[in-house]
N, C-alpha and C positions, 0 to 999 in steps of 0.2 A: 717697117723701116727701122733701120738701127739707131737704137740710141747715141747722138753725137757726143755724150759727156761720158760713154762707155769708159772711155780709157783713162776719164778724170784724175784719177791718183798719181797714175803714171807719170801725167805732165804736170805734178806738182814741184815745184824745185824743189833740190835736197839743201836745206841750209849747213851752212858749217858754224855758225853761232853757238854760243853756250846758251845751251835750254833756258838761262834763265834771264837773257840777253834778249831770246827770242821772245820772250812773254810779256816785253816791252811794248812793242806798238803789234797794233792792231791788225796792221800794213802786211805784216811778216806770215799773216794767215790769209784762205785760200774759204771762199763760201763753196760750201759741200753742195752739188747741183740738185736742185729741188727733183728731179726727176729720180732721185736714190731714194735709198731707203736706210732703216736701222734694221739689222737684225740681231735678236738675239738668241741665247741660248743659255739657261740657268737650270741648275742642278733643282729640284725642289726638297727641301728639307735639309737641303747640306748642314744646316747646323746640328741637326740630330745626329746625322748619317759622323760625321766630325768628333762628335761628342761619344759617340759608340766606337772611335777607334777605327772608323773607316777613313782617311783624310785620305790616301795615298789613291783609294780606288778610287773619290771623288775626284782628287786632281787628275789620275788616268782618261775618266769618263768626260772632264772636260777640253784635257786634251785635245782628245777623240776628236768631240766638235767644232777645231782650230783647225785642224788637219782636216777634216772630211771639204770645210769650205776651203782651206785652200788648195788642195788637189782638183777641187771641181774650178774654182776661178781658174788655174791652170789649166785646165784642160778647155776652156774657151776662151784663153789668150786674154786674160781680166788679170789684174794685179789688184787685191781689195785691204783696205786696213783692218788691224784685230788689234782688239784690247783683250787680252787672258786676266782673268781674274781670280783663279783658284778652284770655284766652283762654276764657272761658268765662261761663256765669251761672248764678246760684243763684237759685231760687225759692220762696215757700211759697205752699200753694195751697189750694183745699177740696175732698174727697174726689171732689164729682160736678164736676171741671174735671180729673184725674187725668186721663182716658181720652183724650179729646181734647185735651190739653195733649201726650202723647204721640204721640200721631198727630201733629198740626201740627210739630215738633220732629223728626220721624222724618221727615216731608216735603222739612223743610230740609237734613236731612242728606242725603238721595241728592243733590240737587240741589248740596250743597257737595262730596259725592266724586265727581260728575259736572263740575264747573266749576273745582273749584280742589284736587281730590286729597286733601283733607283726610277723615277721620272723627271724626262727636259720639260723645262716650259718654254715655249718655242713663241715666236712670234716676228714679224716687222709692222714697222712703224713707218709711212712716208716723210720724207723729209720736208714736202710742200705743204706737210698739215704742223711741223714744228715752225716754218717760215710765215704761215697763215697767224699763228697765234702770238708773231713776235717774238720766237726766240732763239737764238744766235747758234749757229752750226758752222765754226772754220777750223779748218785743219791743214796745219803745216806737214813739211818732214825733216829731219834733223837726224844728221847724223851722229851719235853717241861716241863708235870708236869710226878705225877705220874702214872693217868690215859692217857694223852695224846700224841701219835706219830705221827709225820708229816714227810713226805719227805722231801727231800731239792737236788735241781738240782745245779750240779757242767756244767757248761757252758754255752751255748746261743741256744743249740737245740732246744727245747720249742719252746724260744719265734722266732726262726729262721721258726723252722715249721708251726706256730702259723701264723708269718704276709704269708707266700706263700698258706697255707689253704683258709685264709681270703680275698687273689687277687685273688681267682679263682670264677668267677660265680657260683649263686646256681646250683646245679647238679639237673634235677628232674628223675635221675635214680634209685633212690635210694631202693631199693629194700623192700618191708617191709611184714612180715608173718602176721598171723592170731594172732598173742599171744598177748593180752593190753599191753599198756605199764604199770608197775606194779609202781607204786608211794606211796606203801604202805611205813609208817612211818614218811612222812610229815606230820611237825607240825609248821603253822607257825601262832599262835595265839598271840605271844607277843608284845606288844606296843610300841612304840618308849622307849627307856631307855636312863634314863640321865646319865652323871657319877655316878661312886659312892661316890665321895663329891663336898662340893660348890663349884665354882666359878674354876672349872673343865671345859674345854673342850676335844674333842674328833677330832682325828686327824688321817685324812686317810693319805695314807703315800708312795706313789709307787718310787722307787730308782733304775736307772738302770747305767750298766756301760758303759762307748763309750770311743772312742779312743785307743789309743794301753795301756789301763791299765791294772793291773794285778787285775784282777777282785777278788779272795779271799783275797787277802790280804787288795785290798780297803773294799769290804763287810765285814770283818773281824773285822778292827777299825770301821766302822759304825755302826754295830751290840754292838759293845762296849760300845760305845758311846751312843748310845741309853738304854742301860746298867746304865750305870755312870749319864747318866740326868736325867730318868724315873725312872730308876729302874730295876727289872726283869721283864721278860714277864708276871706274873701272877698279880705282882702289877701295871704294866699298860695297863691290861686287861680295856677294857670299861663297863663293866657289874659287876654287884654284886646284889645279891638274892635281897635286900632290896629297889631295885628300879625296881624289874621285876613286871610289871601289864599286866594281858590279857587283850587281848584287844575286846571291845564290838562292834565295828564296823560292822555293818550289812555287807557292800561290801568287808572288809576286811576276813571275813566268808566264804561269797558267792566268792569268786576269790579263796579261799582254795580249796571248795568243785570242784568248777569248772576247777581249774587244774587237782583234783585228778580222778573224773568221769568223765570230759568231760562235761557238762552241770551242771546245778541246779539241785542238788538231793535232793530232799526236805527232805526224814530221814537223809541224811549225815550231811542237812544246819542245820537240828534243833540241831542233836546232836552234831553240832560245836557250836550252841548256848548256852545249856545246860554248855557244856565244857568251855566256857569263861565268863560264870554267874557264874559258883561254883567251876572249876579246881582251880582255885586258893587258894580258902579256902584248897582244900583237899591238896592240894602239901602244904600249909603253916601250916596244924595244925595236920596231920600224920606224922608218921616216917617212913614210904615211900617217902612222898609227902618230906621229909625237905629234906632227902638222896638226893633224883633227883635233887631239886632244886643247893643244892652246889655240885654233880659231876656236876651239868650242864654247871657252872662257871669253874669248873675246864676243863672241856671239847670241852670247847669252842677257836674256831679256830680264832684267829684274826691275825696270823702271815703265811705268804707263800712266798717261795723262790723257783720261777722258773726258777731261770736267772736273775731275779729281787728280790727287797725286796722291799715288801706288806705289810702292815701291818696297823694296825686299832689300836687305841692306846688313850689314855686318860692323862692330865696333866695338867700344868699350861699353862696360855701362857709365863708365864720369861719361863719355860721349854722350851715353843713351839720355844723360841726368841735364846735363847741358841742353841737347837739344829741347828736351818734355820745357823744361823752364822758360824758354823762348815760345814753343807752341802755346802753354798756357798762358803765358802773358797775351797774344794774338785771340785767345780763345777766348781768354774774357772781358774784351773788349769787342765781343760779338763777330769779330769776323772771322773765324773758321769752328768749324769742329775737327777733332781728330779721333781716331780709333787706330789698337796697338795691340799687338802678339809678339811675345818676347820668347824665344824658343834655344834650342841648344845644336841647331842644325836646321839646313833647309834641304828641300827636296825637290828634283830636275829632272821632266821627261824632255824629250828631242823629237822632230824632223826633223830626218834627216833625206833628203834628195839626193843626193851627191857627197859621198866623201872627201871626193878629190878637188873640189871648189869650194864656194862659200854658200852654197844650197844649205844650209843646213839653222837651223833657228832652234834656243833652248830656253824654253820656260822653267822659272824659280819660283817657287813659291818655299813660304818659310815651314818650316815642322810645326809636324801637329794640327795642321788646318791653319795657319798662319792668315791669309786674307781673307778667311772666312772668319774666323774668330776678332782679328781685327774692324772687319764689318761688324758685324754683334759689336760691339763696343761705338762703334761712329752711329750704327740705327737709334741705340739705344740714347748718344746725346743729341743727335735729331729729334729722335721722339719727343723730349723734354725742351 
């Protein structure tokens, strides 16, 4: 029998509130039906892999595992939330997308320890066994611009189910059918991007709550606050059309193709060649090409709130100096920890669906391993 909270997300309302309006009452969020699940999907080692100068192929590789689940919830008429995190993605899901969500996922994984050395730690978590133990899983949707909607989790399930997924041993049970995994719509040709003015940097940004704080109300004035220094999200977005350049990099090509077929496809390599010698011209001198390039901007994800605030974000450093000053004041009075990557450019793969509508979603993360490096920093004032 089909699951009746199947389509749960879908008929979540979309708010039009400010994020930090919404993290006001309680009322504003939506309990996640115990019959889903958490899944994830985490790079293992990312921090080495990051530290050896691999950041770009890690964030390719997690990509991958955004796209593969959402092409499969498309393909059985599911619309499911993601939180991207650099090195990994979290997902929630409904009980009969579990199986095959695993298998597709477990696909990608041989294919990334066969291409790039890397292993997923894979797993779900029910949501009946976070609800069993007393702890809180709601989730809104909010619309950021006019084209762009993002979830937003009201508690600590995520990231509660997120670290018991991650102590468990790899599983090699994993069951996996005959179907590719489908990673159509990956596009990750674009080149490092710098702010979009001088003497700009780019600021990873991970923010969690501890202690017995009242976590919406702290996220609330932080959110604000980040508001009142930066700006709005769209004006401390890290990208603007006028610094986007593809990128010609032979390896950076060849690791596209190589996620999406499994090896070097030699028409796939050229025609990513072709695509980074002259896409550019067409996307900057059509009216197609201008269309894409500013929904792209606007459709770009640099904010996520899984229990956490994530965010990728661009400004001065007096900004950077102003906000740290406020964060530590909150920090040492026990109620949050924060973790921080300050870089000189961020970096942006895409799905893309559809050109000609707003199919199309662009993950940011900051250079250099940005929310990876920024985690190492938040574990490390966790750990103490």
């Amino acid at each position: 029998m089909m699951d009746k909270h199947r389509n749960f997300y879908t008929q979540v309302p979309i708010s039009d509130l400010a994020i930090h309006e919404l993290f006001r009452d309680r009322n504003n969020f939506q309990e996640v039906p115990p019959t889903w699940h958490v899944l994830v999907a985490d790079i293992r080692d990312s921090t080495q892999a990051v530290n050896d100068g691999r950041h770009e192929e890690v964030n390719l590789v997690a990509t991958g595992c955004v796209i593969a689940i959402l092409n499969l919830s498309i393909s059985e008429g599911i619309t499911v939330p993601f939180f991207f995190g650099g090195d990994g993605a979290t997902f929630l899901i409904p009980d009969s997308l579990t199986t095959k969500a695993l298998s597709v996922l477990e696909k990608h994984n041989r294919n990334v320890q066969k291409n790039f050395k890397f292993e997923l730690s894979l797993g779900t978590y029910p949501v009946k066994d976070l609800y069993r133990d007393g702890i809180e899983l709601k989730i809104a949707r909010v619309s950021t611009t006019e084209s762009l909607v993002i979830p937003i989790i009201m508690g600590q399930g995520l990231l509660i189910a997120e670290k018991l997924i991650k102590e468990r041993p790899n599983s090699s049970t994993i069951e996996v059918d005959e179907v590719p995994v489908n990673l159509s719509g990956m596009d990750c040709k674009w080149d490092k991007i710098k702010p979009p003015l001088e003497n700009q940097e780019v600021l990873s940004l991970l923010i969690a709550g501890c202690g017995d704080a009242n976590y919406p109300e702290v996220y609330s004035d932080i959110l604000e606050k980040l508001n009142e220094i930066y700006g709005s999200t769209q004006r401390r977005r890290p990208i603007s059309t006028d610094k986007l350049k593809m990128s010609t990099s032979f390896d950076r090509i060849s690791n596209d193709v190589k996620m999406k077929w499994g090896d070097t496809n030699i028409p796939e390599f050229l025609k990513g060649v072709l695509i980074s010698l002259f896409g550019e011209f067409y996307l900057r001198n059509t009216n197609l090409g201008k269309t894409y390039l500013k929904r792209m901007v606007e459709l770009s994800d640099n904010l996520s709130l899984d229990g956490r605030i994530n965010t990728v974000i661009t400004g001065s450093a007096d900004q950077r100096k102003e906000l740290f000053k406020y964060l530590d004041s909150i920090e040492d009075q026990g109620l949050i920890k924060y973790g921080f990557h300050i870089s000189e450019e961020s970096i942006m793969s895409c799905y893309v669906r559809n050109m000609k509508t707003d199919e199309h979603i662009h993950f940011i993360d900051g250079g250099n391993g940005g929310y990876t490096k920024a985690a190492n920093v938040l574990k490390k004032k966790l750990a103490n």
